[in-house]
N, C-alpha and C positions, 0 to 999 in steps of 0.2 A: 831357237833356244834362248832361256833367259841366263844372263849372267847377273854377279852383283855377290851381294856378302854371302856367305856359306852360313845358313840355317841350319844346324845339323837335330834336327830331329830326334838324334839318339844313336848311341854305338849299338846296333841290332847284331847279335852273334848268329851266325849262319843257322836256320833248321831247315833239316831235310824237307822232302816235296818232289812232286811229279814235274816235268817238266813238259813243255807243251809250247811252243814256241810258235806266233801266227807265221803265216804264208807269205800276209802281204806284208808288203814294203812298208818301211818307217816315211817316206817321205809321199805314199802316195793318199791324194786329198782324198776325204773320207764322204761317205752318200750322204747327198742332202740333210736324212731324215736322222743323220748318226749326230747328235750335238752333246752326248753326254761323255765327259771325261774322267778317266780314271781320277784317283788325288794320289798324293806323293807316299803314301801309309801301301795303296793299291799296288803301287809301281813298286816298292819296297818287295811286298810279298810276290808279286812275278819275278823280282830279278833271283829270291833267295830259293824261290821252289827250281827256279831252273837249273841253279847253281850246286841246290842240294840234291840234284839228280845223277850228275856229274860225277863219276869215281875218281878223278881228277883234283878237283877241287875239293875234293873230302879228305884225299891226301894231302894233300898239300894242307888243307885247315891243320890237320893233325900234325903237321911238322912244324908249323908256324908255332902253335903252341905249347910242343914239347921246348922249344927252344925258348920258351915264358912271354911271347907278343899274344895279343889276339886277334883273331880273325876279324876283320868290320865290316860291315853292310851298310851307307849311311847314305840319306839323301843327299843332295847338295841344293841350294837355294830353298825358299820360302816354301812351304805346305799351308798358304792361307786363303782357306774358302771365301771370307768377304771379297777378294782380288778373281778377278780372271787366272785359270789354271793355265799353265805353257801349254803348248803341244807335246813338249819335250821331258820327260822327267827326266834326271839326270842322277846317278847313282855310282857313287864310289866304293869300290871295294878294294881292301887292302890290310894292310897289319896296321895292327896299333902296339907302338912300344911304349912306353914310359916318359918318354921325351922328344917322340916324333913318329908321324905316319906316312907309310910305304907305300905308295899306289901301286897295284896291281893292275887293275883295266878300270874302265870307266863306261856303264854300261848308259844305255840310251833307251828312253822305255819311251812309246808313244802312247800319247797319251788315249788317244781315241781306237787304234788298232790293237794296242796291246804287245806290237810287233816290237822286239828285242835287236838291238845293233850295238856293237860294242868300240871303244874306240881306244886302238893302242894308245898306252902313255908314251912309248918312244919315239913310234915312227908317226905319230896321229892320225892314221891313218883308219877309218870306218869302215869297218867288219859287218855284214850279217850274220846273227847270231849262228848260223848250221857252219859259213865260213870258220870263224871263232871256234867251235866245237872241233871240228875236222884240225885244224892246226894245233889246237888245246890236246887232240888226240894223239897226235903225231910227235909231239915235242912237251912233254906235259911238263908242269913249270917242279 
């Protein structure tokens, strides 16, 4: 994963989407013949169709912003084609108030699989994304 300034791309407001979450593992290395990577615009739209599938998370958007914050979707670091792409895209989602933003999770897109991981902000701790659902379902925020 790259670290380094926060590029933000753009406060993207959540739209709905199918959800479709791969199989394989975020960290397992990809076939020979696989060299082409998603870009950060790509990972953006995986994390919001998944997120927009989610009744959960649709509630919750709708409380956020009955109480006047907005909902964000934002990349985190650089989206620059002349540079080598990470493996990792990294994706924040949380509120945005007026004068400060609230993390919610911090999802982990790969770049080559597609495969979704997400990683608590309290306990730091890396989630596979059907994990993440199943607790998300259980305790919804």
């Amino acid at each position: 994963m790259r670290h380094g300034r926060v590029g933000l791309i753009g406060l993207v407001m959540l739209l709905g989407g199918a959800c479709g979450a791969s199989e394989r593992g975020h960290l397992a290395d990809p076939p020979a013949e696989e060299t082409a990577r998603m870009s950060g615009d790509q990972a953006l739209d995986r994390v919001m169709d998944a997120l927009g599938a989610l009744p959960e998370v649709t509630a919750l958007r709708a409380r956020i912003e009955a109480a006047g914050a907005r909902f964000v979707v934002m990349l985190e670091g650089d989206d620059d084609p002349a540079v080598d792409r990470p493996r990792v895209w990294q994706i924040y989602v949380g509120e945005s108030h007026p004068d400060h933003l609230v993390r919610l999770w911090a999802f982990n897109v790969d770049a080559v699989t597609g495969a979704l991981t997400v990683t608590d902000p309290v306990t730091l701790e890396d989630l596979s994304f059907e994990r993440w659902r199943e607790q998300l379902a259980a305790s919804p925020p």
